[in-house]
N, C-alpha and C positions, 0 to 999 in steps of 0.2 A: 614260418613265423606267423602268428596270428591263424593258425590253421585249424578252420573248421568244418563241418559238410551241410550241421543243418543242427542251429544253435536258437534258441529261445525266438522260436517261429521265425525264423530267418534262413533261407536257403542262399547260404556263400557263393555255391555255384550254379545259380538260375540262368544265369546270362550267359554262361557258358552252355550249358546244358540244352536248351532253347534253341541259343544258335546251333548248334552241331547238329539235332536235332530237324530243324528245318530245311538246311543243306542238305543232309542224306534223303528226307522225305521227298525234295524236289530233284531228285534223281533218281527219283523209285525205288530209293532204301527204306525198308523200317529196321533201324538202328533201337537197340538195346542199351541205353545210356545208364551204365551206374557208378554213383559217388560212391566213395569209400570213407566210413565214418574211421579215424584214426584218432590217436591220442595227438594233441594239438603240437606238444613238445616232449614226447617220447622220443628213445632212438631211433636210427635212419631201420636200424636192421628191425626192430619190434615193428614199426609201421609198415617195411616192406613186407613182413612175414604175415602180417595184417590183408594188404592188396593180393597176396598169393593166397590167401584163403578165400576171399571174397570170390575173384574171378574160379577157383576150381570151382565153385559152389555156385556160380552163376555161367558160367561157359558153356553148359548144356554140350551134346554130341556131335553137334554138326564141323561142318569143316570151316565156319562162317571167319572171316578176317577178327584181329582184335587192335585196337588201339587204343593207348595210353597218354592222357593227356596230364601234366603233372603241373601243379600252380607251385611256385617258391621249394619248400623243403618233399614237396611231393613229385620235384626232376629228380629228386634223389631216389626216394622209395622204389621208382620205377625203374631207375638206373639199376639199383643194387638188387633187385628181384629177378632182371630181366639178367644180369651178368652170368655165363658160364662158370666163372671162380669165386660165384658167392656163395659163403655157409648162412642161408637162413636157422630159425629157431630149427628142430625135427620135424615136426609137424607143419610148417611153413616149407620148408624144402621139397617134401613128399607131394605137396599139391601144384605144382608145378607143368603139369602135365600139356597143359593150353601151351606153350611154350615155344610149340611148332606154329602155333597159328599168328601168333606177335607181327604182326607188320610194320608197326611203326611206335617210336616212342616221341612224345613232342611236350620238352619240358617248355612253360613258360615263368622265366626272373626268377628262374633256381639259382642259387649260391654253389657253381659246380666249381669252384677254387675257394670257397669261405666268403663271409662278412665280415668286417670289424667290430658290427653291431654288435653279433653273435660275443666276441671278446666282452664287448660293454656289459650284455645283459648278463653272462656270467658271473659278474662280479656281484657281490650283496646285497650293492644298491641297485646295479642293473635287474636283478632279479624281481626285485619290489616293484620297479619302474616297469618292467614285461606282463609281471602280474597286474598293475592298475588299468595298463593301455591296453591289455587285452579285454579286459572288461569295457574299457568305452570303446574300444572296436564295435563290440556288440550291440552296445547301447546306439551308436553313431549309425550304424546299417541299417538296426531295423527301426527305428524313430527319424532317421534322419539327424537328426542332432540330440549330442546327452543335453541333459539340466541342465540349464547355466549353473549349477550351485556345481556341477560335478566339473563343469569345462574349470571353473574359479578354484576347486579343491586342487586338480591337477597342474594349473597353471604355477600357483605355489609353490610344487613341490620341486616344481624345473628352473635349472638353469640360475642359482640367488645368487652367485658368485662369476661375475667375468665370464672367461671361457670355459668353465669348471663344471662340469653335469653334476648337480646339486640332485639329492633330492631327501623330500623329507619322508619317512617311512611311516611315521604316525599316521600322518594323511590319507595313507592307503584306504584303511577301513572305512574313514569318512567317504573316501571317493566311493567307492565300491557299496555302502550302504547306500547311497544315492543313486547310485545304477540301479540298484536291485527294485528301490521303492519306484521306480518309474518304469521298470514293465509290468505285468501281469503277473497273478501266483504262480501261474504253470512256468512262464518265461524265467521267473527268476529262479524258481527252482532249477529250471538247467544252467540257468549262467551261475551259479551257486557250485552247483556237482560240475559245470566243468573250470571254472575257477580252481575248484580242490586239483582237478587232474593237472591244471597249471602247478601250480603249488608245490605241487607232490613229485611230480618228474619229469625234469630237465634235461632229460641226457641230450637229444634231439640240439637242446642249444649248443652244449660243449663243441658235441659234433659238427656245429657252422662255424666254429671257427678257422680261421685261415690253415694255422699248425694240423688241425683233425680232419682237413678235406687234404690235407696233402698225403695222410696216410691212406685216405678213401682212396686215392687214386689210382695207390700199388697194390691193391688188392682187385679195385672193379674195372673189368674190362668192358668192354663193347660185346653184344652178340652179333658176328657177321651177317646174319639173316634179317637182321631189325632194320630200319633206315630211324637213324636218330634226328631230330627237327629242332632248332628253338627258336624261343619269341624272347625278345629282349626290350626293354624300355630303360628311359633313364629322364629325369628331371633337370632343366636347366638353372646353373649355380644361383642365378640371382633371380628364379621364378618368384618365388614367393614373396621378396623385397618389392618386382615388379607389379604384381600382381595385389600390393594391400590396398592402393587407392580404391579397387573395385568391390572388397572385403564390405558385407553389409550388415554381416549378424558378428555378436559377441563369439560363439561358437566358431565360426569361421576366424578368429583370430587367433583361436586359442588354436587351432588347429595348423595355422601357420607357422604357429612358433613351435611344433610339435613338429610339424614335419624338418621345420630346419633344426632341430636338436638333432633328429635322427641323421638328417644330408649330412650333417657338420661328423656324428660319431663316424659313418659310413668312408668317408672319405679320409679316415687317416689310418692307411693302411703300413704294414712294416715290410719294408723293400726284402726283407730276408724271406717272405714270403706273399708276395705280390697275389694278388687274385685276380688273374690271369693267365690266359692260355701261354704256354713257350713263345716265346717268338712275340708277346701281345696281338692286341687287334685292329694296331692303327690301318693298316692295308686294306684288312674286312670294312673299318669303317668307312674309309675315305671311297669306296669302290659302292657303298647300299648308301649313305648319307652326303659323299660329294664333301665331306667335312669332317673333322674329327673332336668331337668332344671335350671340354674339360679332362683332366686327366683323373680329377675326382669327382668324376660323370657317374648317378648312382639313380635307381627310383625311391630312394627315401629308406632301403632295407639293404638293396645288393648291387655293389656298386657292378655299373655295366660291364667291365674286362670281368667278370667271374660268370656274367649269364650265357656266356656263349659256349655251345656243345651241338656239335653235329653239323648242321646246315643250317642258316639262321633261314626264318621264313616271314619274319620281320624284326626288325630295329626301328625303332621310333621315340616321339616323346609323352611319356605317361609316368604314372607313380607304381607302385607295387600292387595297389588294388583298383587303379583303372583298368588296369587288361584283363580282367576277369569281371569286367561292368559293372564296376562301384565311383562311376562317375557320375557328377550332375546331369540330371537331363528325367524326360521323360519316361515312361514305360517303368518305371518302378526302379531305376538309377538313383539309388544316397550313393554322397560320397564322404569320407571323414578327413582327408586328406588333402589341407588345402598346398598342394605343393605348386602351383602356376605350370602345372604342363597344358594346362589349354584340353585335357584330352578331350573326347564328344563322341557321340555317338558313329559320326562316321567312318573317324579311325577305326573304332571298337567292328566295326563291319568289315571294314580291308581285313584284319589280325584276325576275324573268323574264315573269311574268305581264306586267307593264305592258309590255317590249320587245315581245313579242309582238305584243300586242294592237295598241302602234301598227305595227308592221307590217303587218298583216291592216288596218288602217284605212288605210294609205296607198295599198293597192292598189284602192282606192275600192270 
């Protein structure tokens, strides 16, 4: 969701990148760190065959370790490239070859059992509403806050009726031509051409929904050679209620009530297909947290019973773009998502620490 690598002079994953980076350097590695540019909400399978080209074409000869770190719909790509019993594209399949070298896969607030969300944005109007908020993603990251005229167009078109996710469709272009005029020519010409790629193909969304990862499941297996890791966050029900006294900008309001549309979609899931592991995860939680969560405990995109695969190497409290350093703070931290998890930088330092480390442990 919201999946990009390096949009209108904006690098999504600097903070990730950075840190993994200075980890391995202060252990006398020099690490080859490469993002994989993907279509943002293409299929799981066109994006995996995507990541399987990249690495053949960058894996070079040696016998060097490889790990996969995957943000939200990108534990999936990794999942289904990395599985024995997956048919990628031909060409995608055949590049495969690094395969033996895979040590470790570490999704973080992947949807490994579906979203709700994923249901919502499918729907015509959700579609409209994916399209706009993707745009002020962008806008919100690399300025730190869109226009007020853009926070005020969006505001509008959510939420006019009760509990009823409203939204007006006209609005869009006004939102979105206000994006655009507030970067640069070069910036908005990318956020223009990838807006179209929004636009143009969805599959990627159907596939998060609850009913379409359940059919993921009986097809991708695990490869017994990999060690699988995950990072998991989730936002507390009433952060952002708590948290408006502190609210000091206009933008930061609109972003609150933005994040609690999304909590509110997230958390109503259909017991016919739960998003969650067998058995749930109250046991896992109660044993890493001492406590167990809401039961519609989510980071604002994937409620937390669907983040969990493999070995968790954190649980915590954050939003879907805190853990990958789109939180307040210094060093070049926007954040667009006022959802009251409190996150800060020195969370953001444990959850590089823990990736680490299990990587350095799966190389046995």
């Amino acid at each position: 969701m919201f999946g990009f690598a390096r949009l209108a002079a904006y690098d999504y994953f600097e903070h990730l990148s950075d840190g993994l980076a200075k980890r391995f350097r202060a252990k006398g590695r020099r690490p080859e760190i490469r993002v994989v540019e993907v279509h943002p909400t293409s299929s799981i399978r066109r994006r995996a065959a995507k990541l399987a080209q990249m690495l053949a074409h960058t894996a070079g000869t040696d016998d060097g370790p490889i790990h996969i770190l995957g943000h939200s719909t990108g534990g999936l790509d990794a999942r289904l490239v990395a599985s024995p019993s997956s048919q990628l594209s031909h060409q995608g399949s055949s590049q495969r070859g690094w395969l033996g070298r895979l040590k470790s896969i570490t999704t973080v607030n992947t949807p490994h059992y579906g979203t709700p969300l994923a249901s919502f944005f499918a729907t015509a109007k959700g579609q409209q509403l994916l399209y706009a908020m993707s745009a002020v993603t962008v806008t919100a990251l690399k300025l730190g806050a869109p226009p007020l005229a853009t926070a005020s167009a969006l505001v509008a078109a959510l939420g006019r009726t009760g509990d009823s996710v409203g939204f007006e469709v006209a609005l869009v272009d006004k939102l979105t031509d206000t994006v655009t005029r507030a970067l640069d020519e070069a910036s908005s010409r990318g956020l223009h051409d990838w807006l179209q790629q929004v636009r143009g193909d969805q599959g990627g969304v159907v596939q998060l929904m609850p009913e379409a990862m359940d059919l993921f499941h009986a097809g991708v297996g695990d490869r017994p050679t990999v060690r699988y890791h995950c990072v998991a966050s989730y936002a507390p029900p009433t952060g952002v209620l708590d948290w408006l006294h502190d609210i000091r900008s206009p933008w930061a309001v609109v972003s609150a009530a933005l994040f609690h549309l999304m909590y509110r979609v997230t958390a109503e899931q259909d017991e016919r297909y739960p998003c969650a592991p067998p058995g749930g995860i109250d046991a896992l939680l109660r044993d890493m947290l001492g406590e167990i969560p809401d039961p519609g405990a989510s980071d604002g995109v994937v409620p937390l019973s669907s983040q969990i695969w493999g070995t968790p190497l954190w649980i915590g409290k954050g939003d879907h773009l805190d853990i990958v350093g789109h939180f307040p703070g210094p060093g070049g931290h926007n954040d667009w998502l006022a959802s009251g998890a409190r996150f800060d930088i020195v969370r953001f330092e444990k959850v590089m620490d823990r990736i680490f480390d299990g990587m350095i442990a799966a190389e046995g």
